[in-house]
N, C-alpha and C positions, 0 to 999 in steps of 0.2 A: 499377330496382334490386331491389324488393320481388321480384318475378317468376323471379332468375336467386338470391336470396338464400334462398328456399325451399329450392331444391335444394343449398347450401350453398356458395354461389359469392360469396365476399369483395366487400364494396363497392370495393376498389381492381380486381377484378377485371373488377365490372361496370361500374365505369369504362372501363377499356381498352375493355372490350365495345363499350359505348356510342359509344367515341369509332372507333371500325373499323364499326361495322355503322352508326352514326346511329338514324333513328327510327323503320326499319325491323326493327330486332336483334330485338324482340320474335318477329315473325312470320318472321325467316329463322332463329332459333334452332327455334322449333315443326316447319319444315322439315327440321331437321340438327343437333340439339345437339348432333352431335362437333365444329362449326368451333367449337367453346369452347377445343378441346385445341391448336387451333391459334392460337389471337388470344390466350390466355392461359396464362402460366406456372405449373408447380406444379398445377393443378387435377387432383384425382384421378379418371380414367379410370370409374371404377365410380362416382363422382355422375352423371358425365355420361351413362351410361349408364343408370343408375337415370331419368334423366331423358326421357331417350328412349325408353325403356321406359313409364313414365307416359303420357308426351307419345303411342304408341299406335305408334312406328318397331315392322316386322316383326324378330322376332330375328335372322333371317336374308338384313338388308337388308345392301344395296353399302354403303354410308356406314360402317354400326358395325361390319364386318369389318374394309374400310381403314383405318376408325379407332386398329382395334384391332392389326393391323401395325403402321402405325406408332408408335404408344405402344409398342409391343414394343421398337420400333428407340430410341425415345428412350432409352424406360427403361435398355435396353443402354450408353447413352454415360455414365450416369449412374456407371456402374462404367469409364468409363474405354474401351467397344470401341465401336469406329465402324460394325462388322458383328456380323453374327450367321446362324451358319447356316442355312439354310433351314427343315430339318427341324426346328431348335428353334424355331425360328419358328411355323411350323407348329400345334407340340405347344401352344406357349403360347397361342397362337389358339382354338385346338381347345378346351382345355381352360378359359379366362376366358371363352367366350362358349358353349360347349356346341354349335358348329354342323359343318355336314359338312364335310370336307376336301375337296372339289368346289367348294363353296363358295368359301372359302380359296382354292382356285389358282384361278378366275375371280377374284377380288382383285387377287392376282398379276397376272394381266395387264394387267385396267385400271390397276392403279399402275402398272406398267412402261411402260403405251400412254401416259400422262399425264405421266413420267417424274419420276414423284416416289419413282419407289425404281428402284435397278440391281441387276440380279443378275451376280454374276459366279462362274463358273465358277475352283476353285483344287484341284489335285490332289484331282479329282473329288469334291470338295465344293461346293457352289453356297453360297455366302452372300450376302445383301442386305442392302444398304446406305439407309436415305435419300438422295435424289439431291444434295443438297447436302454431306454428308459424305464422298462418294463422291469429287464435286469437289474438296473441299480434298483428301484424300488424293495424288488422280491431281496436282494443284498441287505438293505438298511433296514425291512422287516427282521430278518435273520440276524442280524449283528444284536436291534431291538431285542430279541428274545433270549441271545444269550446273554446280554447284560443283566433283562430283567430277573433271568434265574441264575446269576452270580451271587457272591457271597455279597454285601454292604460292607465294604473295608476302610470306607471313611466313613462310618457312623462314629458322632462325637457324642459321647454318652450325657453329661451336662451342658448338653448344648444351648440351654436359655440362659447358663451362666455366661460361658463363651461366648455368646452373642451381645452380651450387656458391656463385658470385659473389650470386645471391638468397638463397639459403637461410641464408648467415652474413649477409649484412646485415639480412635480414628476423629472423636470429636462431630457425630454424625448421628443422628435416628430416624431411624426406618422407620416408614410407613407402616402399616399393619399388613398390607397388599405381601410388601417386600419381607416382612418377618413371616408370613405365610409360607413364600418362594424358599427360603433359605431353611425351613423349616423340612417343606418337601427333598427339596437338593439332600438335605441331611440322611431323611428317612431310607428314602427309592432310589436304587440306581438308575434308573431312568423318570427323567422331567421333561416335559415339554411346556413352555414357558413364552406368552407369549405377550405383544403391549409394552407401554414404554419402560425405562429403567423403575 
């Protein structure tokens, strides 16, 4: 704990550590302190660095480039996107580690050969994904599509009757926004709906 607590790594965090690496964490962390960014949550990208930096990693090693993608990609999800385009990628590379963009797309490919990030090409923009965000995505597409060509089994045939019939018993009336929404729900098995109630 003392060891991973210098570099300002929480005892709950050198716990997890400990309990993923065992008794050898000391000497695989000396190896790679980017696998911190991956066995623990929250830890900031620049201790770990800082640390790897001490610990004597070249600036312009495999490990703290890929590292540094992917904390890129993380940091991205944090606001909510599951990609990020290349070239900002890239820049943000470029610029938190100081190293050459040669560099950087040799990264690119080992993470791609290893398949821990996809790149996908979209109205000739390239953005990349983590490989497992990639997945749930291509998943929720999929699930999308077999819903949209399911049958409508809650279609309510008199629905503007039904809908009058709730609103005075609920003692309530919708907006026209909201008889819009309820309208669509009716129709499509799939809605995406977005904005306040």
């Amino acid at each position: 704990v003392g060891f991973l607590e210098k570099f300002g790594i929480s005892a709950s965090n050198s716990k997890k550590v400990y309990e993923k690496l065992g008794k050898d964490a000391v000497s695989e962390i000396e190896k790679n302190p980017y696998i911190l960014l991956e066995i623990t949550y929250g830890v900031d990208f620049k201790k770990v660095d800082k640390m790897a930096m001490e610990l004597g990693l070249a600036v312009d090693s495999i490990q703290r480039i890929e590292s540094a993608v992917k904390y890129g990609l993380i940091l991205a999800t944090y606001n909510g996107h599951t990609c990020i385009a290349k070239e900002n990628l890239i820049q943000f590379v470029a610029q938190t580690l100081e190293v050459e963009r040669e560099d950087i797309d040799n990264c690119f490919i080992n993470l791609r050969g290893k398949k821990e990030i996809i790149v996908e090409n979209k109205n000739e923009v390239e953005w990349v994904y983590l490989y497992p965000f990639y997945k749930a995505e291509q998943n929720i597409a999929e699930k999308m599509q077999a819903l949209l060509a399911s049958k409508n089994t809650k279609f309510i045939k008199n629905f503007e009757n039904e809908r009058k019939k709730q609103e005075k018993l609920l003692d309530i009336e919708l907006s026209e926004k909201q008889k819009e929404a309820l309208e669509a729900v009716n129709e499509n098995n799939v809605c995406i709906i977005t904005g306040g109630p």
